[in-house]
Structures are given as structure tokens and as C-alpha cells.
C-alpha positions in Angstrom: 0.0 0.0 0.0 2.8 2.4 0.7 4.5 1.8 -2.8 1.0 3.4 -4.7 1.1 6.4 -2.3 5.4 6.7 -2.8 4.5 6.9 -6.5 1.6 9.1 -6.2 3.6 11.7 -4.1 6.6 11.3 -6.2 4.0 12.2 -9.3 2.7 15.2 -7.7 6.4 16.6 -6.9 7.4 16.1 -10.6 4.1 18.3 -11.7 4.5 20.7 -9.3 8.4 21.6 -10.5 6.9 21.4 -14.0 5.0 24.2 -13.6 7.7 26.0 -12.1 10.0 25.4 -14.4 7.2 26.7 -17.3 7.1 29.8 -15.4 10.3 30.5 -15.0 10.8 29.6 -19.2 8.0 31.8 -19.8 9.3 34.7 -17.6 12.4 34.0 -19.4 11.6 34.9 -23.0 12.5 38.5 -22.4 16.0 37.4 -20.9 16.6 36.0 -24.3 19.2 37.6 -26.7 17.8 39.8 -29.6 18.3 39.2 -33.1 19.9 42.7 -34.2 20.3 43.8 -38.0 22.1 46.9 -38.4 22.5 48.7 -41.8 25.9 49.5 -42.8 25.5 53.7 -44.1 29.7 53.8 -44.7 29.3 51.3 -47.8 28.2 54.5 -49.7 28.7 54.2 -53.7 25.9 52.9 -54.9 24.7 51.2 -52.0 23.0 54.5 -51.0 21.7 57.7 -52.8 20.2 60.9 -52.3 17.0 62.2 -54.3 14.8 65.0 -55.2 11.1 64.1 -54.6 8.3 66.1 -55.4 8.2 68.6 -58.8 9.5 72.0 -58.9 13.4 73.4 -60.0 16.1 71.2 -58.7 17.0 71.5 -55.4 21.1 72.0 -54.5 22.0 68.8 -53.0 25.1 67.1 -52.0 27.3 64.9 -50.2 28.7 66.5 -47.1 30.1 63.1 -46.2 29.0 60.0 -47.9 30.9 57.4 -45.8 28.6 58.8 -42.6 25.7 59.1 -44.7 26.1 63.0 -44.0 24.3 65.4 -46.8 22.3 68.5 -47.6 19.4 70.5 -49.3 19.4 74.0 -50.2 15.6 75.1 -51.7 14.8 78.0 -53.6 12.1 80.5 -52.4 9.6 79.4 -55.4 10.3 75.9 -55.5 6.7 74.2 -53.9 5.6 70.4 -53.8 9.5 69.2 -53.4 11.8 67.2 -50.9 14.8 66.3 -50.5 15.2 62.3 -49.9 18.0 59.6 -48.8 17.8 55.9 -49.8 20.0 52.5 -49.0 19.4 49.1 -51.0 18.4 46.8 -48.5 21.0 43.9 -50.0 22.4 44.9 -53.5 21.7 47.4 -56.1 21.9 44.6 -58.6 19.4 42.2 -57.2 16.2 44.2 -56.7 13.9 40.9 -56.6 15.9 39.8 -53.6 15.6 41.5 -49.9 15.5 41.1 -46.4 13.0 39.5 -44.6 11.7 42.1 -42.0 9.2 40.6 -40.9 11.0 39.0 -38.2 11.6 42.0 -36.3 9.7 43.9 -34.3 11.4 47.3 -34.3 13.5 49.6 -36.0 15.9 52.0 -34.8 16.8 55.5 -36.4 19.6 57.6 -35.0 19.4 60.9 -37.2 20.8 63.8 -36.8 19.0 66.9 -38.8 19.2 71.0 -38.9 15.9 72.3 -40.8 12.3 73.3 -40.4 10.4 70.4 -42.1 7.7 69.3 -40.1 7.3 65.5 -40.8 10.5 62.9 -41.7 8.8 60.2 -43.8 10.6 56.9 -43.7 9.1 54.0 -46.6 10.7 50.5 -47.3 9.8 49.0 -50.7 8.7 45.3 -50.5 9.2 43.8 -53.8 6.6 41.4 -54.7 6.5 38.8 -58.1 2.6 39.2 -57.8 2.8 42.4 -58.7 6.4 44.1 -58.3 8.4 44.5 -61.4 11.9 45.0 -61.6 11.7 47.4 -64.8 8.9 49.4 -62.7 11.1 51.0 -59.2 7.2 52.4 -58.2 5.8 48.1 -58.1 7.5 47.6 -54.7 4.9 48.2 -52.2 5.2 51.1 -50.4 5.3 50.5 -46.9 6.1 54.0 -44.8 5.6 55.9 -41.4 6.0 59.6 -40.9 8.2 60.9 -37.9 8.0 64.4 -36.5 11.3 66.0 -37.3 10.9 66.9 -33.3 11.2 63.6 -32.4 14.9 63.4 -34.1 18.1 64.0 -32.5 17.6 61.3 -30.1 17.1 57.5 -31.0 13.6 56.7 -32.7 12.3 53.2 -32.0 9.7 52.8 -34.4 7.1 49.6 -34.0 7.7 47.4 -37.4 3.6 47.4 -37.1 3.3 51.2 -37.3 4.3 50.7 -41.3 0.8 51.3 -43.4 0.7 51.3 -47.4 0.5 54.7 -49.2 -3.1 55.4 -50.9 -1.2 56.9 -53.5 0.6 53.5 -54.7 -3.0 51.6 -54.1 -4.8 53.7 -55.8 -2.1 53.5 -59.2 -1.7 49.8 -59.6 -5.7 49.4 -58.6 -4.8 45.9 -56.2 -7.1 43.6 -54.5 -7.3 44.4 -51.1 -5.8 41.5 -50.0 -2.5 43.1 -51.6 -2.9 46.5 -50.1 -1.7 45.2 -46.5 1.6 46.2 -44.8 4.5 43.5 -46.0 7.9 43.6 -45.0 9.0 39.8 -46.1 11.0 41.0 -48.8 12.4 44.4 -48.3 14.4 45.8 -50.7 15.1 49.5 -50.9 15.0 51.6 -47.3 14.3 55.0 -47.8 13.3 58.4 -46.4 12.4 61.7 -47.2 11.7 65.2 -45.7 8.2 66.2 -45.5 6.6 70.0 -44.8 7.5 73.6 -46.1 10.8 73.5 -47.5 11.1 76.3 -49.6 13.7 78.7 -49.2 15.3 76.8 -46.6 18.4 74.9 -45.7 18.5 71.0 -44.7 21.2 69.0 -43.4 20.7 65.5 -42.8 23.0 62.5 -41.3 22.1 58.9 -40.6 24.0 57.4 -38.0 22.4 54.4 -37.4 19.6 52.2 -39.1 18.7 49.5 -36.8 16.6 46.4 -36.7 15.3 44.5 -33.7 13.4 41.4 -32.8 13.5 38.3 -31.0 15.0 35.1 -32.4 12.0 32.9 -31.1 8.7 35.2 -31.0 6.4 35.5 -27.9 4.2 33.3 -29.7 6.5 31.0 -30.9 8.3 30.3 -27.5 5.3 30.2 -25.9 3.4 27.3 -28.2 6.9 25.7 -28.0 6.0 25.4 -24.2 2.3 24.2 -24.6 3.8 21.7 -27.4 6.4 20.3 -24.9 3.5 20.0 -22.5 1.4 18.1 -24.8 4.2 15.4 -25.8 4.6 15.3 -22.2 0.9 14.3 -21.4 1.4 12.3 -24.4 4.0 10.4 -23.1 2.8 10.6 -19.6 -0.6 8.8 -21.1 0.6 6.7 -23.4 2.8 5.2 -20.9 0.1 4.6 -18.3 -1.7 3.6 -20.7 0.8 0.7 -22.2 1.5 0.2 -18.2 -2.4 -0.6 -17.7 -2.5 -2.7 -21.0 0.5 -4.8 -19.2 -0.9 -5.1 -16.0 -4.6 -6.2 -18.0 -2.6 -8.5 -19.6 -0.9 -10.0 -16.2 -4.2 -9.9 -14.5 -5.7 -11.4 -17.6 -3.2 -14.3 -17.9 -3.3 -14.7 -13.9 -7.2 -15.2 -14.2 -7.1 -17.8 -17.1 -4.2 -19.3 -15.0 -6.5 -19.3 -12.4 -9.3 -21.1 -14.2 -6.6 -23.6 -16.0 -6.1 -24.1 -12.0 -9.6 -24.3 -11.4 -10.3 -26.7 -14.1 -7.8 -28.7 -13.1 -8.7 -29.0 -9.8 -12.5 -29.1 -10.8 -11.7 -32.2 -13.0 -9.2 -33.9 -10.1 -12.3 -33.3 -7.8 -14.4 -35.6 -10.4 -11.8 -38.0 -11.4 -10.5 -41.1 -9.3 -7.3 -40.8 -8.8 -6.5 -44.5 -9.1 -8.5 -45.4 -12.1 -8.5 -42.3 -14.1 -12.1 -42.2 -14.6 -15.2 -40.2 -13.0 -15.2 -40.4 -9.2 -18.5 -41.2 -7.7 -19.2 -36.8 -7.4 -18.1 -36.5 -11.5 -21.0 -39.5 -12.2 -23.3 -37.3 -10.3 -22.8 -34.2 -12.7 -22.8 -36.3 -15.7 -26.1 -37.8 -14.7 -27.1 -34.3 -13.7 -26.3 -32.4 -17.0 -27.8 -35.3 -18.4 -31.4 -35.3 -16.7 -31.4 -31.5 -18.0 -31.2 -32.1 -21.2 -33.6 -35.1 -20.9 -31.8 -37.3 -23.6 -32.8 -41.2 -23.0 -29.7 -43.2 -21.7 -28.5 -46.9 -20.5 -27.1 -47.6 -17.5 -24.6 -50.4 -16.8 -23.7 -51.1 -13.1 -20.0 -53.5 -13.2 -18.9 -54.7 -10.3 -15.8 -56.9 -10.1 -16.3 -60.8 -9.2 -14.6 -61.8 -5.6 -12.4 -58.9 -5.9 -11.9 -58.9 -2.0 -10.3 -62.5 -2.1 -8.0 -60.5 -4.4 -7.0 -58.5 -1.9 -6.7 -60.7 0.9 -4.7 -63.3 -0.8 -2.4 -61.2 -3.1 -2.6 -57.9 -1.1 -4.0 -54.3 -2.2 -1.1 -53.6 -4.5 -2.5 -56.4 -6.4 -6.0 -55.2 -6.0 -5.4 -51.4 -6.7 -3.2 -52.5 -9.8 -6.8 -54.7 -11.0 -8.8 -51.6 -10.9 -6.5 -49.5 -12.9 -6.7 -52.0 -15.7 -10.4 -52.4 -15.0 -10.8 -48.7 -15.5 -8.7 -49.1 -19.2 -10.7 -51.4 -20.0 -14.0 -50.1 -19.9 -12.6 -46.8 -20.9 -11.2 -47.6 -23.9 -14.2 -49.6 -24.9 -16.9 -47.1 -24.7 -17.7 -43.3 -26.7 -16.0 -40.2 -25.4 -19.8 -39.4 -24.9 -20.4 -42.0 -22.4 -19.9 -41.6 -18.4 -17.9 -44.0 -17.1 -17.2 -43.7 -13.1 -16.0 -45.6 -10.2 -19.2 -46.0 -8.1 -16.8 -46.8 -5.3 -15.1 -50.1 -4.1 -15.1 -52.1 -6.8 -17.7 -51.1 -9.0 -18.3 -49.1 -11.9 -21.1 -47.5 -13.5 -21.3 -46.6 -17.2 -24.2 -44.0 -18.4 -24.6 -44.3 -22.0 -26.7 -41.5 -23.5 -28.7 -42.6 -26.4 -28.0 -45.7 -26.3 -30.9 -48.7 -26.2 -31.0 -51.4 -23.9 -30.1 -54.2 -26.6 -27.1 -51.8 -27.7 -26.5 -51.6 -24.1 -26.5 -55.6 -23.4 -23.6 -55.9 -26.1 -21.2 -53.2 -25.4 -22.2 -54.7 -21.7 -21.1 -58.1 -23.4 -18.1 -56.9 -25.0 -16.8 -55.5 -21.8 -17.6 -59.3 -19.8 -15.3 -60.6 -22.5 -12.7 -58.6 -22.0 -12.5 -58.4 -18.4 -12.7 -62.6 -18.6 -9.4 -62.8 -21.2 -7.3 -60.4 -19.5 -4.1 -61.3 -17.4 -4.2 -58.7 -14.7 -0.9 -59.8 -13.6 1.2 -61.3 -16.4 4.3 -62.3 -14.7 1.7 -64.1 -11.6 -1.0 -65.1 -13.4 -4.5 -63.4 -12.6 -7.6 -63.9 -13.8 -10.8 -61.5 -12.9 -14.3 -61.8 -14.0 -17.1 -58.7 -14.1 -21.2 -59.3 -13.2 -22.7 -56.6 -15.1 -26.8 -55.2 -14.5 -28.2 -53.2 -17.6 -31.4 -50.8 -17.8 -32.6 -48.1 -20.0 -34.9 -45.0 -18.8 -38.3 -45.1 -20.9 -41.2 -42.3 -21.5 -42.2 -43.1 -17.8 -39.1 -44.0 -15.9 -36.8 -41.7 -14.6 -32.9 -42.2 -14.3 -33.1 -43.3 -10.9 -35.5 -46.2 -11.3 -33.0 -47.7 -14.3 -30.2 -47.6 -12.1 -32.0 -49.6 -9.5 -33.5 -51.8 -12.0 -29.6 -51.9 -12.7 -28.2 -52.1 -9.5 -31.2 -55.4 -9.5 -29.9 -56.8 -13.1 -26.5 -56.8 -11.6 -27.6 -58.4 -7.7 -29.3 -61.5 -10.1 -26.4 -61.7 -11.9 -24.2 -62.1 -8.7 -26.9 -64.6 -6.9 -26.9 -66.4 -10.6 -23.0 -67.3 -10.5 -21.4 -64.2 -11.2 -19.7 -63.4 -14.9 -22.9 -62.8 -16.6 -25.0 -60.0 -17.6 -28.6 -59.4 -16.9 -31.0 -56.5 -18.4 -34.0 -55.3 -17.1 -37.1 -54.9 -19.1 -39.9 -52.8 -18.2 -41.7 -55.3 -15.0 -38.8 -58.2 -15.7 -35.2 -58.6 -15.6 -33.3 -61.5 -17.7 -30.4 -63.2 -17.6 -29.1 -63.1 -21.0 -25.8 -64.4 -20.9 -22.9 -66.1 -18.8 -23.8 -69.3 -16.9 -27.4 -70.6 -16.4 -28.3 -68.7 -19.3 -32.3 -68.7 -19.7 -33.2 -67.5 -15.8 -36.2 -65.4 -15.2 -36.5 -62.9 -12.1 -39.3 -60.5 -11.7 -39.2 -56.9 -10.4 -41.6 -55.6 -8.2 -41.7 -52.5 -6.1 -40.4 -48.5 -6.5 -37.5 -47.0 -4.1 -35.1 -44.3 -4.7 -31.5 -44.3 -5.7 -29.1 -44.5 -2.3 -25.7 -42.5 -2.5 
């Protein structure tokens, strides 16, 4: 009893550091290092160019330093509708179909530094798409911006990678479904910004320190199902292995109850057999006669008991004797149907219940057994003779199983007080002596009494 309650307790340890060990790996996703993508602004040459947006006269632009990503815009009074703008492929200038996969990140980092009076610093990153995006068309990639108070600069920006929208200008030109007109950052390509507000008449200068990308290398979500999933193949395992542990012990339990009734059999069928003989004990007759009277099949009875068989064992002891009544019990067994019950009534005599059988079909197998009880040397190397009287009666529409065995147990007293090694039937109100010695006797039967066990 103490080993279910050990296991039970050591169970409810192992859960209860499982949960703390989820909380402290769920607490611990913000302890984890970031994934960090930093854009390098000193490659200059053509990995990154300034531009005049908007329409008006060209704006004086320049390269105060191009390694530091360090330039200015200088606007005439008239000029309206223009900005000045800075871009940076996101990979190559070659391979515009091919970008980074910003999706992954969750921020972006700006460190600018900028002299002006533009209101609004608007920063866009083209998404290059084969749906739609053509490499002969720069205006296909998706435009995916955010604007940034000019206020806001001078300090480091973190900008939420979900603030990005899509420009109604480039949905409206290429007229896309709206499943297209989404934010998409899976395949970024070109990174670039632009200065937003009144410019005219004004100067602008501009330098990008840093471009910086952030995000986790396992997402909340991610880490998170990563824990429910361990959970689940752990309650998987947990129940599969009960489970096969349950199947085993059904199986033991299983194998221990038919071992049980194999044991039970045996000992059912030891408890009905004689141990001597090797045929139905006097208890194993009574169920076969039983099981017999349920299913109310007609049957001959045959009552054999062995002739001076105490004279046997007074003169060549009960070894002797107990040696004739095992090869009594062959002999009769091996001479009648499996269907038959044959049983040692006790002593020396033997009763054989043969179902179906009719009293003439009876009197011969009867007959057959005399002879071969007669011309059998019980003891071959001390010669042995024994003879069998045997009484035979059938049950009829009227006559129940216990009046043929007395009518039997009669047949078989005539055929003792007639000489012995004979057989006598009974029929209906008469029993006769049909053969052995004095063949021809009469005897009749009067009378009713009950079976005595």
C-alpha cells in the first residue's frame, strides 16, 4: 500500500516543479538575446543615394560626407511640392527581386541627426513582390512607410515594425485587390526616407547614424506554443505510458485469471476423477447424470462390479488389488464413446451412463466389456484372472434415471446370486439373464424405491 502512495507523491512533486519550471521559461523569453540587423551607411557608392522628390526646379543637393551618410538641401524661395530624400538598397543594387525578410523584427531603430524646419521625416521601405512588383517598374515595390515628427529626431527613434501602413497613392495606381494593399515587410528591398513639410527657401542637413533592426530570435508566440507543445508530448508520453503500463498489468491480471481457471479446471476435473482409475469419481458420475437429466436425452445404465475382488486383496494384497482396478478402468474406458460416463461407483464397481444408447445396444457393449475383463491377465508375470457381473437398464417415456439404475443395480444383484460373470437386463416389469452361466433364468421386479448414494 505504501508503494501506490510513494508513486503518487513522487507524481505530484514532478508536476508541481513542472509548472515552475514553465514559469520560469515563460518569464524568461524576455531574458533572451535579440536578433539585431544593423544597416551598414559607410558602404556609400551605390549602395546608397540621395533624391529629389516632389516637382519644382532642382534643389542643390550634396554629399557633405557620404561614408557617414552625412548630406544637404538648399531650396529655392519658389520651389513648392518638393523634398529632399536619402535611400539605402536593403542587400544589393543589382538584385532588386531579392531583400531582407523584415518581418522577423519587431522594431526599427533611427539615429538621425537633422538641422531644418520640415515638419514630418517620412521613412518608406519597398517590398518587392512577383505578384505584382516589377523589376523594370522601381514604383511596383509596395510602399510601406511611417511619418516621424522632425521633433522627435536628434535622439534614437524606435519605431514599432507594425506602425508601417501602405501609401493610398501607390494603391490607388496599380488598382490591387485588397488582400495586396496590406503592410509587407517579407522582402524588403530598398530603405528610404524623405523630408516632409514647407521646405522652400530653406536649408537642410541631414546625417544617418544608425539604421537598426530588432526582434527576437523565437517570437512570444512561438516560444510560448513551443511550451504548450512540450506540455502536450509530455501528457502524451505521460498517457501513453500509463496507458501501455495498464494494457500490461490487464494483460498479467488477464493471464493470472485464465491461470486461475486452468487451476480451477484442473482442480475441478481432479475433484471428479478417481485418482486410481482415471475415470469419473462417484461426485463426476453425479454431474454427468445431472447435465444429463437437464437435457432429458434417454440413456442406458450399466452397473459392473468386479467378481470376488476382496479375495484379491486378501490373498495377493491391495497392491494387487489397486493394480486390477486401474486396468479395470482401461478397460472399460477404452471400450466405450467419449460421450459416455464412465465412473467408479466406489469399491469395486463401476457405472457406465450411456446417453442414447438402447438397452439391446447396451446388453452388447455390456457383453463386450464381460469378455474382456474374462481374457485379460491382470498380472502377467503371476497369473490373474478376474471376472465382471454386469446389471443393464434403460430409462423409458415413464421411468426416470433413478428407477433404471435400481433396475440396474437389481440386473447386476441376479447376476451375482446367478453365479457371477454374466450380464442381466432389465425390461420394463422383468429382468433377464441373458448371458454367462445358467443362461435362460427369469427374475421379476416388483416395487419402487429411490437411488441411495
Amino acid at each position: 500500500m505504501s508503494e501506490p502512495v510513494h508513486k503518487k507523491s513522487g507524481q505530484s512533486v514532478a508536476l508541481a516543479v513542472g509548472i515552475l519550471l514553465t514559469c520560469l521559461a515563460m518569464a524568461a523569453h524576455r531574458f533572451l538575446p535579440e536578433r539585431r540587423l544593423t544597416l551598414d551607411t559607410s558602404r556609400g557608392g551605390d549602395f546608397t543615394f540621395i533624391m529629389q522628390t516632389g516637382v519644382g526646379l532642382p534643389a542643390e543637393m550634396k554629399w557633405i560626407d557620404q561614408s557617414h551618410s552625412h548630406f544637404s538641401c538648399q531650396f529655392q524661395q519658389e520651389v513648392v511640392h518638393e523634398g529632399c530624400g536619402y535611400g539605402a538598397y536593403l542587400l544589393s543594387a543589382t538584385e532588386m527581386s531579392q531583400g531582407l525578410d523584415l518581418s522577423r523584427f519587431r522594431t526599427m531603430n533611427l539615429v538621425i541627426r537633422y538641422t531644418g524646419k520640415a515638419q514630418y521625416l517620412r521613412v518608406a521601405i519597398r517590398n518587392f513582390d512577383p505578384k505584382f512588383s516589377r523589376i523594370e517598374d522601381g514604383n511596383s515595390l509596395k510602399y510601406n512607410y511611417v511619418n516621424i515628427p522632425t521633433r522627435d529626431l536628434g535622439q534614437p527613434v524606435p519605431i514599432g515594425m507594425r506602425e508601417f501602413m501602405v501609401a493610398e497613392w501607390w494603391v490607388r495606381e496599380y488598382d490591387l485587390p485588397r488582400a495586396y494593399s496590406q503592410p509587407d515587410l517579407g522582402n524588403a528591398t530598398v530603405f528610404n526616407m524623405d523630408l516632409q513639410g514647407d521646405l522652400a527657401g530653406s536649408y537642410h542637413d541631414i546625417r544617418v547614424d544608425k539604421i537598426e533592426f530588432v526582434g527576437d530570435w523565437i517570437s512570444a508566440e512561438s516560444w510560448y506554443m513551443g511550451i504548450l507543445c512540450l506540455w502536450m508530448i509530455l501528457a502524451a508520453t505521460y498517457g501513453t505510458s500509463q496507458w501501455l503500463l495498464l494494457r500490461r498489468r490487464h494483460r498479467a491480471q488477464r493471464k493470472k485469471i485464465e491461470d486461475l481457471e486452468t487451476e480451477k479446471e484442473k482442480y475441478q476435473k481432479l475433484s471428479t476423477i478417481d485418482a486410481l482409475t482415471r475415470v469419473l469419481n462417484r461426485h463426476g458420475i453425479d454431474h454427468f447424470i445431472a447435465a444429463l437429466r437437464i437435457t432429458r436425452v434417454p440413456a442406458s445404465v450399466i452397473v459392473v462390479d468386479l467378481d470376488n475382488f476382496k479375495r484379491v486383496n486378501d490373498q495377493r494384497g491391495h497392491h494387487v488389488g489397486d493394480r486390477v482396478l486401474r486396468v479395470t478402468g482401461e478397460i472399460l474406458r477404452t471400450g466405450t464413446r467419449n460421450t459416455d460416463g464412465l465412473g467408479r461407483w466406489g469399491g469395486e464397481e463401476f457405472v457406465l451412463v450411456c446417453p442414447g444408447a438402447s438397452l439391446a445396444r447396451a446388453v452388447d457393449l455390456a457383453e463386450k466389456l464381460r469378455h474382456k475383463i474374462m481374457e485379460t491377465d491382470f498380472i502377467p508375470e503371476d497369473p490373474l484372472r478376474i471376472t465382471a457381473s454386469f446389471g443393464v437398464a434403460s430409462t423409458g417415456a415413464d421411468q426416470s434415471f433413478e428407477d433404471a439404475f435400481r433396475q440396474a443395480d437389481e440386473a447386476l444383484y441376479l447376476a451375482k446370486s446367478r453365479g457371477r460373470n454374466c450380464v442381466v437386463c432389465a425390461n420394463e416389469d422383468r429382468m433377464q439373464k441373458v448371458t454367462g452361466t445358467r443362461k435362460g433364468a427369469l427374475a421379476a421386479i416388483t416395487g419402487r424405491f429411490k437411488l441411495h448414494r
